[in-house]
Biopython code that builds the backbone (N, CA, C, O; Angstrom):
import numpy as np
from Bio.PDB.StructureBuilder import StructureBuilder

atoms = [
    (1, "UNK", "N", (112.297, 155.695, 154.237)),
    (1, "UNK", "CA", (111.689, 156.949, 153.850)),
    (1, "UNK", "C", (112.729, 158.065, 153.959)),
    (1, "UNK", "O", (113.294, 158.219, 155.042)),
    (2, "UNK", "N", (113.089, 159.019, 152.708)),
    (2, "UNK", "CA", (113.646, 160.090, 152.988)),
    (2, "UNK", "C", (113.036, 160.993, 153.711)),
    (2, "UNK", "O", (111.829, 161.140, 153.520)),
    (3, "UNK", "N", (113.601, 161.673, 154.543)),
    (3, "UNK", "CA", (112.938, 162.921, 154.959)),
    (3, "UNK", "C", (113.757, 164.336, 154.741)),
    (3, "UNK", "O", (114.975, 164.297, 154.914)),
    (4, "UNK", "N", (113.118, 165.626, 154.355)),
    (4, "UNK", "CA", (114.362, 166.418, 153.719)),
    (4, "UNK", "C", (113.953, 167.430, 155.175)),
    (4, "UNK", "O", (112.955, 168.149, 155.151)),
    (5, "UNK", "N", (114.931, 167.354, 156.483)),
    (5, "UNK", "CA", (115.107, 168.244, 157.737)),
    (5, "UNK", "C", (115.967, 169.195, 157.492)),
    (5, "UNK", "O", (116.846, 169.246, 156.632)),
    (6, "UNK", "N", (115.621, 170.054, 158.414)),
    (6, "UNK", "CA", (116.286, 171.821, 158.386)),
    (6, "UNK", "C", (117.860, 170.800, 159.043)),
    (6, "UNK", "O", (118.074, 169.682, 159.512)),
    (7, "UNK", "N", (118.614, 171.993, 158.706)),
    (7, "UNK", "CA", (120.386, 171.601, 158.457)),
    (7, "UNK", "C", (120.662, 171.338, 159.941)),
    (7, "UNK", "O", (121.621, 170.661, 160.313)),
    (8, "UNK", "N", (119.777, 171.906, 160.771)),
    (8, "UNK", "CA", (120.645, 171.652, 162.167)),
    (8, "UNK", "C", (120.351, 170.217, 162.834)),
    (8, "UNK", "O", (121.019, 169.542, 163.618)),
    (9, "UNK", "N", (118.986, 169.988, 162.172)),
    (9, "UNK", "CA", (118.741, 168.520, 162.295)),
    (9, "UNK", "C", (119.552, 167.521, 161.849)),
    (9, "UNK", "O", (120.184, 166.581, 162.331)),
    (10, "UNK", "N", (119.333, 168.035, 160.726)),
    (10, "UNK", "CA", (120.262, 167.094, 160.050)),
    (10, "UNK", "C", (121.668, 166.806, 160.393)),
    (10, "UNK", "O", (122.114, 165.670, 160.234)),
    (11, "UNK", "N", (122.454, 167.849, 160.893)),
    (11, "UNK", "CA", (123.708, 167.719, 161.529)),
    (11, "UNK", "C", (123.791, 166.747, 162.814)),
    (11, "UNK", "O", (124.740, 166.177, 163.353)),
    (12, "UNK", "N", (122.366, 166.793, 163.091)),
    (12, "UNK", "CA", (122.124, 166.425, 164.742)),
    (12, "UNK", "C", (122.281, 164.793, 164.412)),
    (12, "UNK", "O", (123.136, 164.030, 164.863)),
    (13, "UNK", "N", (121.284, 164.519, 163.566)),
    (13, "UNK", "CA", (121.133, 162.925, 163.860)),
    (13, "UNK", "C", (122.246, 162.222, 162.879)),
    (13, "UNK", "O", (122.588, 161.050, 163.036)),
    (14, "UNK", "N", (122.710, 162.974, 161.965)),
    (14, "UNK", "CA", (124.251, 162.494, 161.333)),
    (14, "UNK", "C", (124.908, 162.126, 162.659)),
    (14, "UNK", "O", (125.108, 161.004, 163.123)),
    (15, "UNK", "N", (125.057, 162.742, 162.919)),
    (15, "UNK", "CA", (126.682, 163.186, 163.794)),
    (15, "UNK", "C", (126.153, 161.894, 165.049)),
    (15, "UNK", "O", (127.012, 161.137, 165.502)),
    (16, "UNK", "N", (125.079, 161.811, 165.381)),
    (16, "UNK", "CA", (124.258, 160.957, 166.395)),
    (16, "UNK", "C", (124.728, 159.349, 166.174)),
    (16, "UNK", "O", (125.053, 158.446, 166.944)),
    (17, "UNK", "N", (124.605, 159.460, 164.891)),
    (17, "UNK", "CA", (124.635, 157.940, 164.121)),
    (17, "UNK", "C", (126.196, 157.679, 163.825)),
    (17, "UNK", "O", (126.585, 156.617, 163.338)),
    (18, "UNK", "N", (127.035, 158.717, 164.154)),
    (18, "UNK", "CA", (128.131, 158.804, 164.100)),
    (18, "UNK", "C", (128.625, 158.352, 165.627)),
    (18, "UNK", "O", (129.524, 157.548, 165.871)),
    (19, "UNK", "N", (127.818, 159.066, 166.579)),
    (19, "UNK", "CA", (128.364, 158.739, 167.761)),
    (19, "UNK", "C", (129.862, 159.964, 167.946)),
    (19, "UNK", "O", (130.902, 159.843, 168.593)),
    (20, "UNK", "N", (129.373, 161.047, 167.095)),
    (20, "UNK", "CA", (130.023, 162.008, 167.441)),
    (20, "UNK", "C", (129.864, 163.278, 168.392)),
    (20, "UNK", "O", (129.430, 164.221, 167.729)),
    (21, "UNK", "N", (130.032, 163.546, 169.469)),
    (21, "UNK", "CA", (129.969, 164.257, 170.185)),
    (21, "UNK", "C", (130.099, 165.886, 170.136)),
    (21, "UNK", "O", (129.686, 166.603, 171.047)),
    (22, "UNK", "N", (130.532, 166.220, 169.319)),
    (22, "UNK", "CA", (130.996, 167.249, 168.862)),
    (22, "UNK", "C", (129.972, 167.576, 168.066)),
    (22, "UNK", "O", (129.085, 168.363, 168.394)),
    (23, "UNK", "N", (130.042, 166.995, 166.992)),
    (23, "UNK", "CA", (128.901, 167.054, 165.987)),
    (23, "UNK", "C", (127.823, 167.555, 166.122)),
    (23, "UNK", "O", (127.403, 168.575, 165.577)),
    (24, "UNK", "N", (127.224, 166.773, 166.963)),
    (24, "UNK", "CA", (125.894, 166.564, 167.822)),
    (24, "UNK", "C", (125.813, 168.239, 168.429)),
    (24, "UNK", "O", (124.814, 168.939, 168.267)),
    (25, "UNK", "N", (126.680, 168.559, 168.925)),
    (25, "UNK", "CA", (126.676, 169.694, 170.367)),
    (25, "UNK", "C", (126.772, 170.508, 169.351)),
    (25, "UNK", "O", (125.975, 171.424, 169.555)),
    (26, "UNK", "N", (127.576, 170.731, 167.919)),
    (26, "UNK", "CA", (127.607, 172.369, 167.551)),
    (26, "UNK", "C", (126.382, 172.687, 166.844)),
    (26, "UNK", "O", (126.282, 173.777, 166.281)),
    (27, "UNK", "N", (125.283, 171.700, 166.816)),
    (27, "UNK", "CA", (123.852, 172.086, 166.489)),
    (27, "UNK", "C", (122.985, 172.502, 167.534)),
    (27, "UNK", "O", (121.810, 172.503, 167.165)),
    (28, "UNK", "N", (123.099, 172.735, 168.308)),
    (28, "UNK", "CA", (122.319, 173.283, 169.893)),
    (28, "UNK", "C", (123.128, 174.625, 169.995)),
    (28, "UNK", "O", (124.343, 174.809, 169.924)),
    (29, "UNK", "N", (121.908, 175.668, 170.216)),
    (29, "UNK", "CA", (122.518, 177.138, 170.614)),
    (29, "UNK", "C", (123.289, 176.445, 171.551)),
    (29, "UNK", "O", (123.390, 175.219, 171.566)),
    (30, "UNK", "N", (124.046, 177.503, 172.637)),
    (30, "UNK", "CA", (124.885, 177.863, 173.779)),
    (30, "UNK", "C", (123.624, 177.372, 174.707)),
    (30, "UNK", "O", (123.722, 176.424, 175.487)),
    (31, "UNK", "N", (122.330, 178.202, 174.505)),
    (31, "UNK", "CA", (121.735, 178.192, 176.121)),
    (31, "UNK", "C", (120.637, 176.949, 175.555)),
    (31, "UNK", "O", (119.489, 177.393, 175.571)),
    (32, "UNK", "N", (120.682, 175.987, 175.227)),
    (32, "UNK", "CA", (119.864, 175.319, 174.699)),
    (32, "UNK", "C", (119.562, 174.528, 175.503)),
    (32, "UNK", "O", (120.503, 174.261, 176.251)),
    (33, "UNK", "N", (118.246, 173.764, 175.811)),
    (33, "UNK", "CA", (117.517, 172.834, 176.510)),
    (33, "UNK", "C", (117.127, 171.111, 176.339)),
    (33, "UNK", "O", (116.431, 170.892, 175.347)),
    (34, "UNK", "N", (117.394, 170.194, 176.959)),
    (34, "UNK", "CA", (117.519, 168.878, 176.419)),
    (34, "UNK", "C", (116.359, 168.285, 177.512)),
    (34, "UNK", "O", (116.635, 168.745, 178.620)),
    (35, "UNK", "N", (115.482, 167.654, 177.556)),
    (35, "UNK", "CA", (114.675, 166.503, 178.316)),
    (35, "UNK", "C", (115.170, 165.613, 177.394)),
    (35, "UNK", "O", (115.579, 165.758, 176.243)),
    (36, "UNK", "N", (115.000, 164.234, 178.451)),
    (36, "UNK", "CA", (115.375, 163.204, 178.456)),
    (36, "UNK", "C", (115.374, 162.063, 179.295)),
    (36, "UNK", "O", (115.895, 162.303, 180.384)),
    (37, "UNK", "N", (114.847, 160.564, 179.117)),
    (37, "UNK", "CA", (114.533, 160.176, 180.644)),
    (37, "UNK", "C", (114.336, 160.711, 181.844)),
    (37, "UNK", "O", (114.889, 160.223, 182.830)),
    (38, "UNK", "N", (113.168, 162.257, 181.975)),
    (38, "UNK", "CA", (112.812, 162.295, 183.033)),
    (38, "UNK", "C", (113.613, 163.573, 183.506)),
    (38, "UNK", "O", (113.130, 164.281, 184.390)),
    (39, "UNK", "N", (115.417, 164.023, 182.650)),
    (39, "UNK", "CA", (115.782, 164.663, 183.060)),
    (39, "UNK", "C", (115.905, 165.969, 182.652)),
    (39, "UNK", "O", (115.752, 165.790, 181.444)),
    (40, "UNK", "N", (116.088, 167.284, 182.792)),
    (40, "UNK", "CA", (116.773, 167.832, 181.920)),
    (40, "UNK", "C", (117.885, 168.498, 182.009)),
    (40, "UNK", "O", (118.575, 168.391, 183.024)),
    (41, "UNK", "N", (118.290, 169.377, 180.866)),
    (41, "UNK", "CA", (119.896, 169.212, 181.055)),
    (41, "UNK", "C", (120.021, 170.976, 179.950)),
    (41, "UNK", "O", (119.792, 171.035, 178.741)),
    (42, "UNK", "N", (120.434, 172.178, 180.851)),
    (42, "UNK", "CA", (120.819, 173.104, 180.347)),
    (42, "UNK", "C", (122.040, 174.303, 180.135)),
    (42, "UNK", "O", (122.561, 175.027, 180.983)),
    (43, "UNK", "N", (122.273, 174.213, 178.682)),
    (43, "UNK", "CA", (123.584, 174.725, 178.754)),
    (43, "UNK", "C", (124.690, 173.781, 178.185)),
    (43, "UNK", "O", (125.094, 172.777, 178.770)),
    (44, "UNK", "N", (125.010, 174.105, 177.302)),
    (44, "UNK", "CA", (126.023, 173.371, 176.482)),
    (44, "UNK", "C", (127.202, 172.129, 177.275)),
    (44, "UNK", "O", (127.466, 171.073, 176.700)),
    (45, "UNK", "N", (127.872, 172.541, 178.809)),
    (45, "UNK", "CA", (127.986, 172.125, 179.345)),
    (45, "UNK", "C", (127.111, 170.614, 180.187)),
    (45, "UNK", "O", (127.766, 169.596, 180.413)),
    (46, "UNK", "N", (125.897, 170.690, 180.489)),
    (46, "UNK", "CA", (125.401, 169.727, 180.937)),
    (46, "UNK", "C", (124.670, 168.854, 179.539)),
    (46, "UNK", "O", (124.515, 167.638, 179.649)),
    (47, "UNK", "N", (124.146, 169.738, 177.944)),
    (47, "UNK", "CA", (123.980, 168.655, 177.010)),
    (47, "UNK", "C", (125.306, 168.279, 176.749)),
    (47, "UNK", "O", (125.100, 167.216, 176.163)),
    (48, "UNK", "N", (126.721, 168.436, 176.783)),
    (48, "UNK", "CA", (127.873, 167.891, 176.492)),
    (48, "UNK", "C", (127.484, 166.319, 177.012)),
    (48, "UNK", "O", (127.373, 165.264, 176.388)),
    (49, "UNK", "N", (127.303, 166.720, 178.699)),
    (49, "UNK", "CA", (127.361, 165.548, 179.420)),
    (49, "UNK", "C", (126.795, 164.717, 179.151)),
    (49, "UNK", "O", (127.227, 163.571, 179.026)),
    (50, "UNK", "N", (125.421, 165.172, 178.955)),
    (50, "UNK", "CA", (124.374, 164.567, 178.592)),
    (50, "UNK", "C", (124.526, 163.210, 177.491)),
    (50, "UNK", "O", (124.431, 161.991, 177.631)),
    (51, "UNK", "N", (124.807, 164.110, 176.357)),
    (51, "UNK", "CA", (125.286, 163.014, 175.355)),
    (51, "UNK", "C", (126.457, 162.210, 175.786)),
    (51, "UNK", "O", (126.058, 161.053, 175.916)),
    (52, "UNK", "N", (127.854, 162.306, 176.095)),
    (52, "UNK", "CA", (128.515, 161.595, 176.207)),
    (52, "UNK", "C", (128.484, 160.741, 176.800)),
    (52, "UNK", "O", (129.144, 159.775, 176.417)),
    (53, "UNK", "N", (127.390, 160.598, 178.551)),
    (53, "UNK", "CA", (127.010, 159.618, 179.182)),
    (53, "UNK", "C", (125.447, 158.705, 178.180)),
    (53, "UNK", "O", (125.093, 157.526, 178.204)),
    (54, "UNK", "N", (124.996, 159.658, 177.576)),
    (54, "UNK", "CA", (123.946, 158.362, 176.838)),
    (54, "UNK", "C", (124.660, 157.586, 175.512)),
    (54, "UNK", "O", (124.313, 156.465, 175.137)),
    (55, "UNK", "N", (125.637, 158.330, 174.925)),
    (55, "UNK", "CA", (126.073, 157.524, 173.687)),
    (55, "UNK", "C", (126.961, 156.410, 174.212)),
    (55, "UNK", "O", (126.974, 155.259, 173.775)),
    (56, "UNK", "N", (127.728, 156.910, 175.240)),
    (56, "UNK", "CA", (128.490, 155.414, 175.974)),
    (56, "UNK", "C", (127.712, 154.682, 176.767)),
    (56, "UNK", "O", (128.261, 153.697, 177.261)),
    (57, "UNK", "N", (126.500, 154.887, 177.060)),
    (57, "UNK", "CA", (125.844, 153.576, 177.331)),
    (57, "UNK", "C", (124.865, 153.201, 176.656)),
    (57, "UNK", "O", (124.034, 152.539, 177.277)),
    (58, "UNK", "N", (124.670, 153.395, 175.589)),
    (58, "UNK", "CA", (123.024, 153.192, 174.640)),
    (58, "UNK", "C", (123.566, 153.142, 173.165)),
    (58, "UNK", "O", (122.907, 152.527, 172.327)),
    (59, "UNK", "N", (124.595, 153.689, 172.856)),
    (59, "UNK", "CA", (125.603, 153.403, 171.652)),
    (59, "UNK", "C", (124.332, 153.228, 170.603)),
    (59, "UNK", "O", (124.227, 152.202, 169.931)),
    (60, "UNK", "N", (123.229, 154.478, 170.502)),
    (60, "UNK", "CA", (122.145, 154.500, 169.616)),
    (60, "UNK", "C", (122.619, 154.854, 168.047)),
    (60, "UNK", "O", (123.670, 155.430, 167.765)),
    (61, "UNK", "N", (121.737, 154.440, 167.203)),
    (61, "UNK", "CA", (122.020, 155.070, 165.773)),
    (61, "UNK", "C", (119.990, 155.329, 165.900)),
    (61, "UNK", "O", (119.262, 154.760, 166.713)),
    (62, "UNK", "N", (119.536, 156.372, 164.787)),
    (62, "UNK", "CA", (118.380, 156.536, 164.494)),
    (62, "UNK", "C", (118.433, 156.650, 163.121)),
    (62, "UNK", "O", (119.186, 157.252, 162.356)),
    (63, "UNK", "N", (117.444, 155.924, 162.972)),
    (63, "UNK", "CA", (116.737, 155.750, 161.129)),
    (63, "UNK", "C", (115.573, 156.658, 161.396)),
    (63, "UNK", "O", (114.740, 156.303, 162.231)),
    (64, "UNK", "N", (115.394, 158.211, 160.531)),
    (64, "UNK", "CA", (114.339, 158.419, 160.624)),
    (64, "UNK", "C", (113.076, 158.445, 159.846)),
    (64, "UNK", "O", (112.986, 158.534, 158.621)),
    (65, "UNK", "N", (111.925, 158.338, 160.874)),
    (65, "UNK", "CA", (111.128, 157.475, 159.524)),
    (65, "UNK", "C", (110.404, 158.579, 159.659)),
    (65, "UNK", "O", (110.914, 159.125, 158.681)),
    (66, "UNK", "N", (109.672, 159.344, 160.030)),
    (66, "UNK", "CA", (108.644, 160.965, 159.408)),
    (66, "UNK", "C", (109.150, 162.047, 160.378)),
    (66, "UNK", "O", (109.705, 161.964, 161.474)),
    (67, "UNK", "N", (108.844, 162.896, 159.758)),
    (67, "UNK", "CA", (108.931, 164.496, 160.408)),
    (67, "UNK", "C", (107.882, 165.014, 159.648)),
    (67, "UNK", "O", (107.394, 164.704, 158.561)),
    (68, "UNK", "N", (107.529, 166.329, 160.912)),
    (68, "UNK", "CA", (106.220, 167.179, 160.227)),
    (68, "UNK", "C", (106.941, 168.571, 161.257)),
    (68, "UNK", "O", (107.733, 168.506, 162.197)),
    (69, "UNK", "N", (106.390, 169.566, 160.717)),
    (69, "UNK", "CA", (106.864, 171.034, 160.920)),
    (69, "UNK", "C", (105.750, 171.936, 161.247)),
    (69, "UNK", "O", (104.756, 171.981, 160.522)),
    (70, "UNK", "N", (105.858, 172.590, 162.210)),
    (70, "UNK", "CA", (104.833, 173.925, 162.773)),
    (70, "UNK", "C", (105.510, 175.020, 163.108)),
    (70, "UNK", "O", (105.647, 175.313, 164.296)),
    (71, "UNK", "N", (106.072, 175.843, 162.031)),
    (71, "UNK", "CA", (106.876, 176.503, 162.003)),
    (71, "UNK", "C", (107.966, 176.549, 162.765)),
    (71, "UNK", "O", (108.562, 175.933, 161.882)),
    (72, "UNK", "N", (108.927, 176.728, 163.717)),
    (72, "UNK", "CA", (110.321, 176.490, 164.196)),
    (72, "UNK", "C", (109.934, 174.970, 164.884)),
    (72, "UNK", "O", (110.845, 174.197, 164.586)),
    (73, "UNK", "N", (109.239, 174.515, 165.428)),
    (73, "UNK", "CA", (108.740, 173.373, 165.939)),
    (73, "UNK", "C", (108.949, 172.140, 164.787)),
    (73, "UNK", "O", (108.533, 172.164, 163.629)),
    (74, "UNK", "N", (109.586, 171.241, 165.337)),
    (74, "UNK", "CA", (109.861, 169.826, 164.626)),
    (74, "UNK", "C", (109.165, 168.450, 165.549)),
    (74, "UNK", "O", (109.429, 168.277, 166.739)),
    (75, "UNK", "N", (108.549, 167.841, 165.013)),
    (75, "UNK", "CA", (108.245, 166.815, 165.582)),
    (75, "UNK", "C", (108.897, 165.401, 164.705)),
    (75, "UNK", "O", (108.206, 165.093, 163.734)),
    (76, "UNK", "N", (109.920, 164.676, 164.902)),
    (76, "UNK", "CA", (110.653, 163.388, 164.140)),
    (76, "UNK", "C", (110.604, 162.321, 165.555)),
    (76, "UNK", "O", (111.092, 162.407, 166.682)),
    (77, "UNK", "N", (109.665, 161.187, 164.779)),
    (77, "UNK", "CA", (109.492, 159.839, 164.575)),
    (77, "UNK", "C", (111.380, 159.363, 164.006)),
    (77, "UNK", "O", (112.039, 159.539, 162.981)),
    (78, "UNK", "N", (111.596, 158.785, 165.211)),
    (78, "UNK", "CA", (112.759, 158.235, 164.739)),
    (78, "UNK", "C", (113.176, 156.720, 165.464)),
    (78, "UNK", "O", (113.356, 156.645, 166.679)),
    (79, "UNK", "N", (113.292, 155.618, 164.617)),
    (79, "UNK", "CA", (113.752, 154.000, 164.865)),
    (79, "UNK", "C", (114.984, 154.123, 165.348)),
    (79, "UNK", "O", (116.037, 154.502, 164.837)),
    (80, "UNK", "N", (114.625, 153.653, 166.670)),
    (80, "UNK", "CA", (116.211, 153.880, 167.729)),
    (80, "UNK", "C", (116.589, 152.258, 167.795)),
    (80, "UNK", "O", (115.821, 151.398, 168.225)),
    (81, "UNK", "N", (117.750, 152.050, 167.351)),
    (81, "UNK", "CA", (118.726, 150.839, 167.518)),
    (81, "UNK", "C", (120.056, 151.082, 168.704)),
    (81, "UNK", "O", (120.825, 152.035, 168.828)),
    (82, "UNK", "N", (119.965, 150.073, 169.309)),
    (82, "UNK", "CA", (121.405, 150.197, 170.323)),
    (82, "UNK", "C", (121.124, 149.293, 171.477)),
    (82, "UNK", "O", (120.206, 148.477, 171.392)),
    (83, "UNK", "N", (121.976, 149.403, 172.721)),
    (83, "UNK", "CA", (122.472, 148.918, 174.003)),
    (83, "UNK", "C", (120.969, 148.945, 174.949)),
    (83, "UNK", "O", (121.261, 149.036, 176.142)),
    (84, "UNK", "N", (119.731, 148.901, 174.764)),
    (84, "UNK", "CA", (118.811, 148.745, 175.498)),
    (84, "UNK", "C", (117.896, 148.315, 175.392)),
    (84, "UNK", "O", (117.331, 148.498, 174.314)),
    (85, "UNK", "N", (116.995, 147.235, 176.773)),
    (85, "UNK", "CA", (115.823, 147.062, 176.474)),
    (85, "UNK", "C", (114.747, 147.013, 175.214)),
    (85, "UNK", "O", (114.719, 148.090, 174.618)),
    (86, "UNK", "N", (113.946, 146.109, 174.728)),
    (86, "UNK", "CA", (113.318, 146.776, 174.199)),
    (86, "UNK", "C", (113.667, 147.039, 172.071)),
    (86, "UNK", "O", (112.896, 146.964, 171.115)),
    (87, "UNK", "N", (115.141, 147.335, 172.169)),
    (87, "UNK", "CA", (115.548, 147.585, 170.758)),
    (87, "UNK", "C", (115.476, 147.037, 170.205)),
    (87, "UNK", "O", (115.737, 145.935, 170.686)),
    (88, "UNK", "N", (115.188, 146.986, 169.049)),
    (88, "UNK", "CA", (114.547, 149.130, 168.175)),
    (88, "UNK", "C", (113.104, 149.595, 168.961)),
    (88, "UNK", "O", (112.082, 148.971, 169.248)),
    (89, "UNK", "N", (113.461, 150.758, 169.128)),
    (89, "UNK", "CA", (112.015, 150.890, 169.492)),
    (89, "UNK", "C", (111.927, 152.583, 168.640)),
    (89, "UNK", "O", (112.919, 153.235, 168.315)),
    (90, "UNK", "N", (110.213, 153.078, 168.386)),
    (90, "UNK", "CA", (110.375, 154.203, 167.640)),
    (90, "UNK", "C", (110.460, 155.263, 169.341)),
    (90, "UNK", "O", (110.329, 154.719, 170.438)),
    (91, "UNK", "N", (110.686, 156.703, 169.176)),
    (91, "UNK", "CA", (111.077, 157.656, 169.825)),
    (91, "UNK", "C", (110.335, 158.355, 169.218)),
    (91, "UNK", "O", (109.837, 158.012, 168.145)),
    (92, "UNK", "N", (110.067, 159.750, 169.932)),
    (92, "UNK", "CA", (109.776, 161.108, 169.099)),
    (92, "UNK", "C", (110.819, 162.480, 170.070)),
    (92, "UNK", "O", (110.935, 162.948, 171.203)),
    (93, "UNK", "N", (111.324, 162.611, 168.812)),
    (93, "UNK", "CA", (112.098, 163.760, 169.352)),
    (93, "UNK", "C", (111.307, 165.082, 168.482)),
    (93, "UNK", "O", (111.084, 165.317, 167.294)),
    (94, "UNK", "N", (111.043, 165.752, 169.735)),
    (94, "UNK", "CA", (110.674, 167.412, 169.620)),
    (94, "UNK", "C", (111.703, 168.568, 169.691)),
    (94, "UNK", "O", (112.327, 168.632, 170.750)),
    (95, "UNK", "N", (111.954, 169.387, 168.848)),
    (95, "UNK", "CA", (112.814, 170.233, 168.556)),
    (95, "UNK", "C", (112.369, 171.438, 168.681)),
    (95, "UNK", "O", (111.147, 171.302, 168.736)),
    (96, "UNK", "N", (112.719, 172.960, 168.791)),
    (96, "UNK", "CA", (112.386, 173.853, 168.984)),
    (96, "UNK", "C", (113.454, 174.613, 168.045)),
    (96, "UNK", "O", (114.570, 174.275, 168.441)),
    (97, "UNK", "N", (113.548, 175.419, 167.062)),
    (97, "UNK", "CA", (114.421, 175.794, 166.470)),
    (97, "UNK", "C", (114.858, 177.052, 166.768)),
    (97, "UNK", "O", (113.935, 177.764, 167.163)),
    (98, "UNK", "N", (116.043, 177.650, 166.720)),
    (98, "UNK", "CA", (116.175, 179.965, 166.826)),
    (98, "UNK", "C", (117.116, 179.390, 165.463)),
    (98, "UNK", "O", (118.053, 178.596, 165.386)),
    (99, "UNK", "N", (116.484, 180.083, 164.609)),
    (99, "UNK", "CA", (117.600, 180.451, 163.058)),
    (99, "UNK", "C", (118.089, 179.146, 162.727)),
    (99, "UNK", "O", (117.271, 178.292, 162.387)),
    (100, "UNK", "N", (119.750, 178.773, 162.798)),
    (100, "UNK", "CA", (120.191, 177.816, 162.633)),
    (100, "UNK", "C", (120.376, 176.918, 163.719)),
    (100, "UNK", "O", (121.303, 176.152, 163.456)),
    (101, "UNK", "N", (119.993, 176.753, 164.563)),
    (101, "UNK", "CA", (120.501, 176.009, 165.521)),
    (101, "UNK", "C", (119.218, 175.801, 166.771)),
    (101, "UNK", "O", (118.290, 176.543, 167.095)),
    (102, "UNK", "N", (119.701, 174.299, 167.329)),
    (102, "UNK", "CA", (118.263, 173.391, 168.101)),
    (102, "UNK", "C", (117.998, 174.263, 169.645)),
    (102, "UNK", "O", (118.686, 173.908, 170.602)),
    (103, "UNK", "N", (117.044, 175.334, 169.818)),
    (103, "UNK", "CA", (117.140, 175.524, 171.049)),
    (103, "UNK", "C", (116.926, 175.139, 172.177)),
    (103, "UNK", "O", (117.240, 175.540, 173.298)),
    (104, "UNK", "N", (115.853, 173.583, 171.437)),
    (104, "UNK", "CA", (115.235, 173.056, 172.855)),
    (104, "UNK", "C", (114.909, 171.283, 171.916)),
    (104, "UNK", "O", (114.240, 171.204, 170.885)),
    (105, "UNK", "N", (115.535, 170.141, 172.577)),
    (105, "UNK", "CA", (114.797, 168.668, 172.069)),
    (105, "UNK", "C", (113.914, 168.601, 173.619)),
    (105, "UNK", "O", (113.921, 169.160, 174.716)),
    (106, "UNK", "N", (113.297, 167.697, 173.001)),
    (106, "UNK", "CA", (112.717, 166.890, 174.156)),
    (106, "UNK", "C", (112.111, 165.407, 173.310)),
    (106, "UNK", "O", (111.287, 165.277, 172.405)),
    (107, "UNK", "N", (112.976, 164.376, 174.106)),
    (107, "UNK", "CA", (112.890, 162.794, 173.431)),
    (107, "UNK", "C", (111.733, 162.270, 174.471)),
    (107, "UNK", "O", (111.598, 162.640, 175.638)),
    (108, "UNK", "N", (111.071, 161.482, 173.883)),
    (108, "UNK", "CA", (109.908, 160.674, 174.411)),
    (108, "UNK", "C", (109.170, 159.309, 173.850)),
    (108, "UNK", "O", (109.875, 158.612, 173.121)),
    (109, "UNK", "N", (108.109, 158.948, 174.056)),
    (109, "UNK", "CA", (107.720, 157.937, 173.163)),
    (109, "UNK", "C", (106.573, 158.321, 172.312)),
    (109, "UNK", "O", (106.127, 157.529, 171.483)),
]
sb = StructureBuilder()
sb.init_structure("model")
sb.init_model(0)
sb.init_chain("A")
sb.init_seg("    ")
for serial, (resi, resn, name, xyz) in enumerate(atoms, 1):
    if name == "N":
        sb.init_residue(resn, " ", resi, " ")
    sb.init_atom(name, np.array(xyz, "f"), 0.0, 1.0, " ", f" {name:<3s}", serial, name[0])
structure = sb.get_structure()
């Protein structure tokens, strides 16, 4: 299924499936917010970390299969492949948008 996501998304889960780090991070404001297994992680500095310790151990790609929109709010259904338990399993990542860029995910099931 195509899905047509706002650009910062889209940068996000490119760059994800890339396993690019960089990528990934220049779509999150500066003061931006990440949950994640339980944790969270704020400030460009700790999502840096964030990602670089989950892509080197979970080495994920996501196929995404729907998104729906409530104005800056994203909700994406996305088929997670990689290094864990369980894989593929689907995810839902929640997004929070300011303008161009992700101010807040939060991944779950």
């Amino acid at each position: 299924m195509t899905v047509e996501l706002p650009r910062p998304l889209a940068k996000y889960f490119a760059a994800k499936n890339r396993h690019d780090i960089e990528g990934m991070l220049i779509a999150f404001s500066p003061d931006a917010t990440v949950r994640d297994e339980g944790e969270t992680h704020h400030g460009s500095a700790a999502i840096r970390a964030w990602m670089e310790t989950t892509t080197r151990k979970y080495r994920v790609t996501v196929e995404i299969g729907n998104a729906a929109a409530n104005g800056d709010a994203w909700r994406v259904a996305g088929i997670v492949s990689g290094n864990f338990p369980g894989s593929p399993a689907t995810l839902h990542y929640n997004f929070m948008l300011a303008g161009d860029r992700i101010e807040k995910l939060e991944i779950g099931v």
